[in-house]
C-alpha positions in Angstrom: 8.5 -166.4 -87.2 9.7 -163.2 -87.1 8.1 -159.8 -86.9 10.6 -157.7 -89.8 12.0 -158.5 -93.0 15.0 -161.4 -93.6 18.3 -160.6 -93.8 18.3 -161.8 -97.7 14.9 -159.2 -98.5 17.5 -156.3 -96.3 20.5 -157.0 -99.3 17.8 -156.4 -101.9 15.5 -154.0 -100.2 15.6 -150.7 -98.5 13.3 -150.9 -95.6 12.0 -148.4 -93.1 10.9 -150.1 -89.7 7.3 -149.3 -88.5 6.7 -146.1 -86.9 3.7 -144.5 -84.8 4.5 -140.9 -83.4 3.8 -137.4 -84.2 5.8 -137.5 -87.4 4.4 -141.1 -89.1 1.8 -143.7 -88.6 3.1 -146.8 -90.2 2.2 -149.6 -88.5 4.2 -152.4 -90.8 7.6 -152.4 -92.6 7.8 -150.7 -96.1 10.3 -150.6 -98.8 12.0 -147.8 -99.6 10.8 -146.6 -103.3 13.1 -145.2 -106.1 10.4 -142.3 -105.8 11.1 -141.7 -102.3 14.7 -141.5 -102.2 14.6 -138.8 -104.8 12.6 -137.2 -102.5 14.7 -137.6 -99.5 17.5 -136.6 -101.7 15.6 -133.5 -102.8 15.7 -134.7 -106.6 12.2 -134.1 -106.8 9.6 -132.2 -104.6 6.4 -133.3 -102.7 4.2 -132.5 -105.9 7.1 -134.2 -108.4 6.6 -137.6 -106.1 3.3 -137.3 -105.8 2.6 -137.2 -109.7 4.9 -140.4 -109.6 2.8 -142.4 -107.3 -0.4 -141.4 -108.8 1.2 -142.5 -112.5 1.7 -145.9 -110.2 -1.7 -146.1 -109.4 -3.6 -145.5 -112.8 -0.7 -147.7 -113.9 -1.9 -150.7 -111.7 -5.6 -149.9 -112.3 -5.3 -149.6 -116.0 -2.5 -152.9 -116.5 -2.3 -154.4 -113.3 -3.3 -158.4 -111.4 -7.1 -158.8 -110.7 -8.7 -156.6 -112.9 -12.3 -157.9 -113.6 -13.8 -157.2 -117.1 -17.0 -156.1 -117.2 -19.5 -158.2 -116.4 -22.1 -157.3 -118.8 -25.0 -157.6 -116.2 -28.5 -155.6 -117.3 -29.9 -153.5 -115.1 -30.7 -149.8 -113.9 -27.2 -150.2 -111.2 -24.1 -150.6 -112.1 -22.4 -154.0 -110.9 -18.7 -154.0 -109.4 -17.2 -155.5 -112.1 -18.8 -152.5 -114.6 -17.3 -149.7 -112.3 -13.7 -151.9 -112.5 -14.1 -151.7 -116.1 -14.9 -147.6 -116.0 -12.0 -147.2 -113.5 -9.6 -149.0 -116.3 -11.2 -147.1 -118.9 -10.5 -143.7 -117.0 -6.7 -145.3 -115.9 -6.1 -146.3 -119.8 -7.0 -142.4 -121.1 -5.1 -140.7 -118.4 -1.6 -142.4 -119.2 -2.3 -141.8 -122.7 -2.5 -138.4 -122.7 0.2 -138.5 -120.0 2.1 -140.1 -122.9 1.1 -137.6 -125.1 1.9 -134.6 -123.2 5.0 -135.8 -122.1 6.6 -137.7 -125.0 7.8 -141.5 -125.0 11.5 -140.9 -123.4 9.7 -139.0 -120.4 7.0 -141.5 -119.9 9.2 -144.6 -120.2 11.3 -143.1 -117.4 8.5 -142.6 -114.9 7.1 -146.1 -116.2 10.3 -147.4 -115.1 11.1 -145.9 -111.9 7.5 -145.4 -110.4 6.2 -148.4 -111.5 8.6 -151.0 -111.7 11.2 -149.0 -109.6 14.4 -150.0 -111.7 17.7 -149.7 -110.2 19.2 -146.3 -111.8 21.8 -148.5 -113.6 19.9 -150.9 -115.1 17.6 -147.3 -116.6 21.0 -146.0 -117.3 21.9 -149.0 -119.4 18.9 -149.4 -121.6 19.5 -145.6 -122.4 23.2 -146.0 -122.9 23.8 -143.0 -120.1 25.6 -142.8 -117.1 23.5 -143.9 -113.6 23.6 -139.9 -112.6 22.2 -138.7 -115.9 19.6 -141.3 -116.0 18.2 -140.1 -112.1 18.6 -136.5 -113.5 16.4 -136.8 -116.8 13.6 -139.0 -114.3 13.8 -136.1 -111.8 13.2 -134.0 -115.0 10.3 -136.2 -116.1 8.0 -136.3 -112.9 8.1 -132.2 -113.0 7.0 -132.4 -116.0 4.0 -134.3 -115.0 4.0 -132.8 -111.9 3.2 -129.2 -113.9 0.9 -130.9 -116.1 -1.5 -132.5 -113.8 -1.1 -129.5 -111.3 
């Protein structure tokens, strides 16, 4: 069995191999991210990406596999499931009123790129744009959220 990823997950995938220096501590292989070659690219800054992974996380949290409902145990403490539930609750309100402050367009765009990282020409199609345009308005859309949850 080998250690790194196939040759059929490489045509798919852009992978960086592990690294453990002074400059990274990753100790597995991870896919490049739509998110982080607009960084690299300097589409986007540090604060721009960083909007666009946490809108990934509440996304997960709020919509995502393995979410336990409440439990709707009694008692003076809360159970896990109950704090899952209030972590939801909190993930649900904070992408609505991302949605809100941002508009539909701008929030459909992140939704797409940080969440299910769409290729820019399949974004570009549903929006009837050019690829370019379609990494521009995104770029545009995480510093917008990047100014409102500054």
């Amino acid at each position: 069995m080998s250690s790194q990823p196939s040759p059929h997950y490489r045509q798919h995938h852009e992978v960086d191999a592990p690294r453990v220096d002074t400059q990274a501590f990753r100790q597995g292989w991870r896919v490049r991210t739509r998110l982080d070659g607009m960084l690299a690219a300097g589409l986007i800054s540090a604060a721009g990406w960083q909007a666009g992974a946490d809108f990934r996380v509440k996304w997960e949290r709020a919509y995502g596999q393995g979410i336990a409902p409440a439990t709707g145990m009694m008692g003076v403490r809360a159970s896990h499931g109950d704090r899952m539930a209030a972590g939801r609750i909190d993930a649900v309100t904070w992408l609505r009123r991302a949605h809100d402050a941002l508009g539909e367009r701008q929030f459909w765009l992140i939704e797409r790129c940080a969440v299910h990282d769409a290729s820019w020409v399949s974004i570009a199609a549903d929006l009837a744009i050019d690829d370019k345009r379609a990494r521009a308005l995104t770029a545009q859309a995480l510093g917008a959220l990047a100014e409102i949850w500054r």
